[in-house]
C-alpha positions in Angstrom: 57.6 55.8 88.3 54.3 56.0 86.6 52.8 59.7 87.2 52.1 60.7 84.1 49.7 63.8 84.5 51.2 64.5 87.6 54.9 64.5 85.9 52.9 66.8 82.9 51.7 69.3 85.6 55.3 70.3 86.5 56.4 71.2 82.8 55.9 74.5 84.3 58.8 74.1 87.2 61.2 73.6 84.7 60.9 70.2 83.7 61.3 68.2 79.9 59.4 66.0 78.9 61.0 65.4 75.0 59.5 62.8 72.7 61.5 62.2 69.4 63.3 60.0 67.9 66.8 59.5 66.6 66.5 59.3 62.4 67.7 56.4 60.8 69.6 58.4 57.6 71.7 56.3 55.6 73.9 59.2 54.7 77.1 60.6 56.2 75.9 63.4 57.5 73.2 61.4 59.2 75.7 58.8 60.7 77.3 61.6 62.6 75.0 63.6 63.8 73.3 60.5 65.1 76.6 59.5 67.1 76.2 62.2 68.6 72.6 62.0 69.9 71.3 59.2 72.9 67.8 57.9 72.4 66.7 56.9 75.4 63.3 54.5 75.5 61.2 54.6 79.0 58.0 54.7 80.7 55.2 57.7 79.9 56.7 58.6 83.3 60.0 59.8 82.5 61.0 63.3 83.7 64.0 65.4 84.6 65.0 68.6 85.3 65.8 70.9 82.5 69.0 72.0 84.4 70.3 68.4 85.1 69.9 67.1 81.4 71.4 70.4 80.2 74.9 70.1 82.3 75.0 66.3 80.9 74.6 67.3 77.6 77.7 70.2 78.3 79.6 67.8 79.8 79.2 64.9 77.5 79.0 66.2 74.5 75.8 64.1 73.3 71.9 65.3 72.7 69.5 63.8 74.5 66.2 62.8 73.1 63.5 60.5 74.5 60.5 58.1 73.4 57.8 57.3 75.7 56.5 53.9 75.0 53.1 54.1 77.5 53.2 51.9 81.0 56.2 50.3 82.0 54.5 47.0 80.8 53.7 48.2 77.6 56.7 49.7 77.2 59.2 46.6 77.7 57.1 44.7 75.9 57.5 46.7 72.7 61.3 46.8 73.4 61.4 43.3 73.3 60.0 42.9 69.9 62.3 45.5 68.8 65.1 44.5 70.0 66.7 43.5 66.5 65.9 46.6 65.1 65.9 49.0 68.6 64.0 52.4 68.7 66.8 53.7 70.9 69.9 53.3 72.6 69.3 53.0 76.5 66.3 51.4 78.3 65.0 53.5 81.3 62.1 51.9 83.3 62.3 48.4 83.6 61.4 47.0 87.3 62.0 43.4 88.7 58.9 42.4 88.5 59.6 42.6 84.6 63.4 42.0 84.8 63.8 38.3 83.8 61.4 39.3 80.8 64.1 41.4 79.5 67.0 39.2 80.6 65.7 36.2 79.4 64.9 37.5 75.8 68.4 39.2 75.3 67.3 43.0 75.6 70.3 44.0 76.7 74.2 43.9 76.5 76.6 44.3 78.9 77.9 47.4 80.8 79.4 48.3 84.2 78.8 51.2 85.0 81.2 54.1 86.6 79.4 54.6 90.1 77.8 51.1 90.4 80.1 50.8 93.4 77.6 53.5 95.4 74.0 51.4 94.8 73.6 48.9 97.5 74.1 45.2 97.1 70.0 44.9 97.9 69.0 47.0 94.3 71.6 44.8 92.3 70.0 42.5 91.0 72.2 41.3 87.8 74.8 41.7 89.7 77.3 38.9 88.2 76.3 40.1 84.5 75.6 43.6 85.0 73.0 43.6 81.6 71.0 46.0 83.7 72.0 49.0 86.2 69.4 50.1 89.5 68.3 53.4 89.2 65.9 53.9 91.6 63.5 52.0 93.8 59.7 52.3 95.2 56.7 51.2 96.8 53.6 49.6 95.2 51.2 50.3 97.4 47.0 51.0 97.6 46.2 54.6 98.4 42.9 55.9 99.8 40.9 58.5 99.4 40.9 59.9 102.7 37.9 62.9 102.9 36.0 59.8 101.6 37.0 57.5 104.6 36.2 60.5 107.1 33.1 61.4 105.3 31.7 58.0 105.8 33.4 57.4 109.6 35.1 54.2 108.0 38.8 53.2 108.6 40.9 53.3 105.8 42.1 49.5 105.3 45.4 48.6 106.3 46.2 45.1 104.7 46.0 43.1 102.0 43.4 40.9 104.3 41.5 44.4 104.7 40.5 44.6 100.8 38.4 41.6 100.9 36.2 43.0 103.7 32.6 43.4 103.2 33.0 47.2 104.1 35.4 47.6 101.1 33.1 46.6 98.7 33.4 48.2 95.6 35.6 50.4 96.7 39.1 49.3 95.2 40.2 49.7 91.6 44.0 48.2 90.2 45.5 48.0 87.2 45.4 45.0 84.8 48.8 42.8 85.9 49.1 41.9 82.1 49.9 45.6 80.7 50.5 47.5 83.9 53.6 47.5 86.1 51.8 48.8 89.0 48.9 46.3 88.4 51.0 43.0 88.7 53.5 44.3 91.3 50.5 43.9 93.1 49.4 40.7 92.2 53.3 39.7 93.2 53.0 41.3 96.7 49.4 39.4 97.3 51.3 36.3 96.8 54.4 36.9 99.0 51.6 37.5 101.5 49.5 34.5 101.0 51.6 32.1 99.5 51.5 30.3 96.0 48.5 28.4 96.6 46.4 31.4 98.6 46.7 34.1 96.9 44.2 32.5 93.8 41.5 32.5 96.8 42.5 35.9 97.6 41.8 37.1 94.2 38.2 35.3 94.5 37.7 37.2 97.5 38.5 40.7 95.8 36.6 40.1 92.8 33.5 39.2 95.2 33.8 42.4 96.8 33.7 44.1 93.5 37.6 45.3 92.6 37.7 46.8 89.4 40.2 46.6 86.6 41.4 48.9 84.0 44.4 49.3 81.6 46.7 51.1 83.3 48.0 53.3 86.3 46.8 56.4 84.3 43.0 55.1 83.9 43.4 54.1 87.4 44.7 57.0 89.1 43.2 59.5 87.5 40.2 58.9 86.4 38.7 56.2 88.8 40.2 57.2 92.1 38.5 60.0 93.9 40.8 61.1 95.8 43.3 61.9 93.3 43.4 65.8 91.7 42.6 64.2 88.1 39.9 61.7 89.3 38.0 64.7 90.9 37.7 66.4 87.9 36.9 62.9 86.2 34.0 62.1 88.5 35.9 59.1 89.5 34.4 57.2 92.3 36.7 54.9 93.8 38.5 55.9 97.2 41.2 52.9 97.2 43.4 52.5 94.0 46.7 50.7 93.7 49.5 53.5 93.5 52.8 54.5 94.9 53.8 55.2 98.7 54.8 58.1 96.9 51.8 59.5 95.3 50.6 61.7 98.5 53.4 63.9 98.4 52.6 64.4 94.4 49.3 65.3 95.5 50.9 68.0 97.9 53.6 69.4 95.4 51.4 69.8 92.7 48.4 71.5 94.0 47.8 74.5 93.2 47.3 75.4 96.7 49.7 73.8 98.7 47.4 71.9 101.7 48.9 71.4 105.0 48.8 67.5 104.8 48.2 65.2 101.6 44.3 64.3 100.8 45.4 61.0 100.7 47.2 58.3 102.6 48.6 54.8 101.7 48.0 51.2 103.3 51.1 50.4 104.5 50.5 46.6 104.5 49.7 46.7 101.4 52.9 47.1 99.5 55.5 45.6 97.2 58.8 46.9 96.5 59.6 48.0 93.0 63.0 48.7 91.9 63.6 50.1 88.2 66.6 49.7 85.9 68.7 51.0 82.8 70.2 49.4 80.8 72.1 49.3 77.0 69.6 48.1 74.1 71.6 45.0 72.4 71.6 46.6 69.0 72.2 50.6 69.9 73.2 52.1 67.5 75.4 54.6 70.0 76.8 52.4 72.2 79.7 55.2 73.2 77.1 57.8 73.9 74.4 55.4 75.8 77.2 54.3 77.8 77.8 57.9 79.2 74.2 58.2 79.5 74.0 55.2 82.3 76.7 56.7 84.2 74.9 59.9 84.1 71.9 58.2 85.9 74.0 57.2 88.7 75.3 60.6 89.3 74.4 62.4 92.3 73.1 65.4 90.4 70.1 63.1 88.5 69.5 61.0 91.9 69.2 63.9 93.7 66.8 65.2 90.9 64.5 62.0 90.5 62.6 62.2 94.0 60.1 65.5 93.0 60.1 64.6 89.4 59.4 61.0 89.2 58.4 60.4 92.6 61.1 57.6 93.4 64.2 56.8 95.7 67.6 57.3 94.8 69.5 54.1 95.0 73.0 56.1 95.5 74.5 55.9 99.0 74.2 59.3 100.2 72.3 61.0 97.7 69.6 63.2 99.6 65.6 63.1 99.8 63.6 66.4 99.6 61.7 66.6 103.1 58.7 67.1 101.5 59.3 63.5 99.7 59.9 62.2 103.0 56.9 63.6 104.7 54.3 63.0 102.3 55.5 59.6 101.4 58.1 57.6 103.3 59.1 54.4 101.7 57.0 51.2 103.3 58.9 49.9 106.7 58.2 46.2 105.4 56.9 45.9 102.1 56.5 42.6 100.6 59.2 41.4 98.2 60.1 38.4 95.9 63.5 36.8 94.4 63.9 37.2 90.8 64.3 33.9 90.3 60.9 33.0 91.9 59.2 35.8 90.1 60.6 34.6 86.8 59.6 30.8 87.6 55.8 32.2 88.3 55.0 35.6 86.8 53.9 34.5 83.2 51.5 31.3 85.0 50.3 33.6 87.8 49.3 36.8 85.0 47.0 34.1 83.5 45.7 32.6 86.4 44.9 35.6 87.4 43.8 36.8 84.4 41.3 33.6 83.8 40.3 34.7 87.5 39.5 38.3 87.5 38.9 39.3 83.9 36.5 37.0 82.9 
C-alpha cells in the first residue's frame, strides 16, 4: 500500500521501482513500439520483484513501465482529470474508499479478467460490471510507538474511544482525508464506529486532545511518528500514527539488524479494511497489452510476491503469506467496514465536514 521509503529501502533485495512513461510519437515506428509497452499508473507505493515482472514480460511479450502519481488520493485524482487524454494504460492502486470516485467519473472500461474466478466474492466489489479487478486487501489501522509507551509505563490505546483520552494527548498524528488514502480510510472507520451523526463529535474530541494533520502517509510515517526507522532519524515525536496492520513486520524486514520482535505494534480496534483495485484506463492506448497486464496481477506468482514488497494480502484463494508477514502483522480479526454505496452517498460531505472540523 503506501510504504514508500520503506518499499525504496528494499531496491537492494532485488526489487524495481521504474518511473517512465510511454511516448506519445506520431510516427510508425512509435505506434509499434508503443503496442508493445504497458504503462501502468499507481500509488508512490508500487513495487515488485525484479524476477516476477521479468517472467511477465517473457511470457507476454510487452515492456513494462510505470508512473507513480504520489498518495493513492493524489494519484486517482490526477487520473481522473486525465482520463480523456490517459498517462497510461492500467490503473494500480485504487481502494474502496476511493472506488465510486473512479466509477462514477468513467475512469475505466470494462474487462473480466482470466482468474477473477479465484478472488473471493467479499473483495468484488464491481462485480456485475467488472470496470475494476481486486488485487489485494489491508488494514488501516493506528500504530504505536511502543519503547515510547514502555518508557512512560502507559498502555498503548486500543480503540477508537482510546484516542480521545486525556493520556493521549498530543500523541496521535493522521493523514489529511482530502489527499491521503490512509488519512480518510480513517475518517470512514471512525464513522462505522460511531455512527453518521457521532463521529463529528468524535473528531471534536481528537482535535481537543491535540491530533495532528499532515499531507500524506509519507509526512506521517516517517517523519512525525517516532517509532518508525525514518521518524527516528527525523526527530519525529509522535508515538501513535495512522498506518497499516502491516507496517510492524516492514519495520522488522527492513532493519538493518533484524530485532527479535517489531518496535511497534497496532491498535487493533482501531482499523478499517482497505481493499485496492486495477483496472483498464478508458482511453489506453494498449488495451491488448493492459489486458494481459490485469491477468498478470491475479497470478499466483505476483500475489505471492506482493506481501514483502507492498506489504498487502493476496486476494487469490490459496496464494500463500510469508510467516514473517503473518507474525509481524496479522490482518485485523474485526476491522470496521463500509458498503460502497454508503461510502459513495457520504465520503465527499463527510471530507468537508471533517475538513471544516479539523483543519481550521
Amino acid at each position: 500500500m503506501h510504504h514508500k521509503t520503506l518499499v525504496a529501502a528494499a531496491a537492494g533485495l532485488g526489487l524495481i521501482s521504474l518511473s517512465a512513461l510511454t511516448g506519445c510519437g506520431s510516427d510508425d515506428k512509435a505506434s509499434a513500439a508503443d503496442s508493445k509497452t504497458v504503462t501502468l499508473v499507481s500509488h508512490d507505493s508500487w513495487a515488485v520483484s525484479k524476477n516476477v515482472l521479468r517472467d511477465f514480460e517473457k511470457q507476454s511479450g510487452y515492456k513494462v513501465r510505470v508512473l507513480k502519481d504520489g498518495d493513492a488520493g493524489q494519484a486517482v485524482n490526477k487520473a481522473i482529470l486525465t482520463k480523456d487524454n490517459p498517462q497510461g494504460d492500467v490503473f494500480f492502486g485504487v481502494d474502496n474508499t476511493l472506488l465510486s470516485r473512479a466509477l462514477d467519473n468513467g475512469l475505466f472500461q470494462p474487462y473480466t479478467a482470466k482468474g477473477l474466478d479465484t478472488v473471493g466474492a467479499a473483495y468484488q466489489l464491481d462485480a456485475d460490471k467488472h470496470r475494476v479487478t481486486p488485487i489485494d486487501y489491508g488494514d488501516i489501522c493506528v500504530n504505536y510507538d511502543k519503547a515510547y509507551f514502555s518508557k512512560h509505563k502507559l498502555a498503548p490505546p486500543q480503540t477508537f474511544a482510546d484516542l480521545a483520552k486525556p493520556a493521549y494527548k498530543n500523541l496521535l498524528v493522521t493523514e489529511n482525508a482530502a489527499t491521503s488514502s490512509p488519512g480518510l480510510g480513517f475518517l470512514l472507520g471512525s464513522a462505522a464506529q460511531f455512527g453518521d451523526q457521532g463521529w463529528q463529535d468524535y473528531w471534536k474530541k481528537l482535535e481537543a486532545n491535540g491530533v495532528k494533520v499532515v499531507d500524506g502517509w509519507e509526512q506521517a510515517y516517517d517523519q512525525e511518528f517516532s517509532g518508525s526507522s525514518g521518524g527516528k532519524k527525523a526527530g519525529g515525536d509522535r508515538p501513535l500514527v495512522v498506518s497499516y496492520a502491516s507496517s510492524p513486520p516492514a519495520e522488522v524486514i527492513y532493519a538493518k539488524k533484524r530485532p527479535s520482535t517489531a518496535p511497534t505494534g497496532v491498535a487493533t480496534g482501531t482499523c478499517f479494511r482497505q481493499i485496492e483495485f486495477a483496472g483498464l484506463l478508458s482511453n489506453a492506448g494498449n488495451t491488448k497489452g493492459g489486458q494481459a497486464f490485469i491477468d498478470f496481477l491475479l497470478t499466483k506468482e505476483f500475489q505471492q510476491d506482493m506481501p514483502l514488497n507492498m506489504f498487502v494480502y493476496p486476494v487469490v484463494k490459496g496464494a500463500r503469506v510469508p510467516a514473517d508477514f503473518t507474525k509481524y502483522g496479522p490482518a485485523a480479526k474485526h476491522p470496521e467496514t463500509m458498503p460502497p454505496a454508503k461510502i459513495a452517498a457520504n465520503r465527499d460531505q463527510w471530507v468537508k465536514s471533517w475538513t471544516s472540523l479539523v483543519l481550521k
